[in-house]
N, C-alpha and C positions, 0 to 999 in steps of 0.2 A: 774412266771416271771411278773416284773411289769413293765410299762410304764414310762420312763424316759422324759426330754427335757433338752440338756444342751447348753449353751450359752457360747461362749468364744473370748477373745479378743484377736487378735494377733496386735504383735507390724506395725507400719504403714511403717518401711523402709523394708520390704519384698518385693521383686518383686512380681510379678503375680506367677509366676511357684512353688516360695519359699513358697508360701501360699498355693496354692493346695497342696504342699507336705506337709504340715503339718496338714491340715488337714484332708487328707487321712494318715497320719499318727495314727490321733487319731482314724480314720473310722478303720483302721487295728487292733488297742490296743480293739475296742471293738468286732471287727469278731471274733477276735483269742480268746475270750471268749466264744462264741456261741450267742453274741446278733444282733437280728434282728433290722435293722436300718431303720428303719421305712420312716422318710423323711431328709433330708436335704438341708439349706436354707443361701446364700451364700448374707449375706445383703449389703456387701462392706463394702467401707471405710467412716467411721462415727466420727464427733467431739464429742470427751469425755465431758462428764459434770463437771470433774474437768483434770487435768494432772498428769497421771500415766506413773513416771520415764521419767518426763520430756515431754513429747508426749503427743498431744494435741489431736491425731483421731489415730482411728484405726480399724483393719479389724473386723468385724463381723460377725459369724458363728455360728447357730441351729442345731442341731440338734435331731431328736427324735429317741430312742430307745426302743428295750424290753428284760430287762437282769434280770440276778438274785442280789438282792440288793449288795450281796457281791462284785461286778462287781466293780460299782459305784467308791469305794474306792481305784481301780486297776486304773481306769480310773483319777482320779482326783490326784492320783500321779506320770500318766505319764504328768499332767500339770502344776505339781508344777515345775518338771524336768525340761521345756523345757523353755529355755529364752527367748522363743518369742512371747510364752501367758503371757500378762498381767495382766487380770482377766479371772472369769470362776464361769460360777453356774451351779451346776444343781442339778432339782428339781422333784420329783416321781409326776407323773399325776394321778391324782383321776380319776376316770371314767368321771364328767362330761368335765373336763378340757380334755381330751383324745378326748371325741365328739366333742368339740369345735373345736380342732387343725385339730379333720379330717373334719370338716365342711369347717373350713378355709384351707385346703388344696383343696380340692375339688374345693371351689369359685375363689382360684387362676388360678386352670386349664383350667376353663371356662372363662377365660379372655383373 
């Protein structure tokens, strides 16, 4: 199993509640897998650097997991599916980028 981190944008006229549902949406597409969700990071709503389908901000959501790579591919085409992610990365963590995220997890805690 490797360590993932994915980033995704959801469109900015979501309610509040429309938003936790979709991204417990994607929380469920990855349990129903068997990957371990490490942490999740709920940034708000953020001005785009350019405008994607017109929309200038939008929600943004981290997450880190630990799946098998095949997973990944399941996961990135429940967000092509959904019309209310705009964008979406995500990227295998190398061990040091893993200690980092839990460093910086931890220093948030302590805040």
């Amino acid at each position: 199993m490797n360590q993932y981190e994915t980033v995704f944008i959801l469109t900015p006229v979501l309610s509040d509640d429309q938003m936790k549902e979709a991204v417990n949406k994607f929380k469920g597409v990855l349990t129903e897998m068997g990957a371990e969700i490490i942490n999740e990071e709920n940034w708000g709503l953020k001005k785009l650097a350019y405008p994607i389908e017109k929309k200038s901000t939008g929600f943004y959501v981290l997450i880190e997991f630990k799946t098998a790579p095949e997973n990944v591919k399941v996961l990135e085409t429940a967000y092509r599916r959904d019309e209310r992610v705009l964008r979406y990365l995500t990227v295998k963590m190398e061990k040091y980028a893993a200690a980092y995220a839990e460093k910086r997890r931890n220093n948030q805690k302590e805040d």
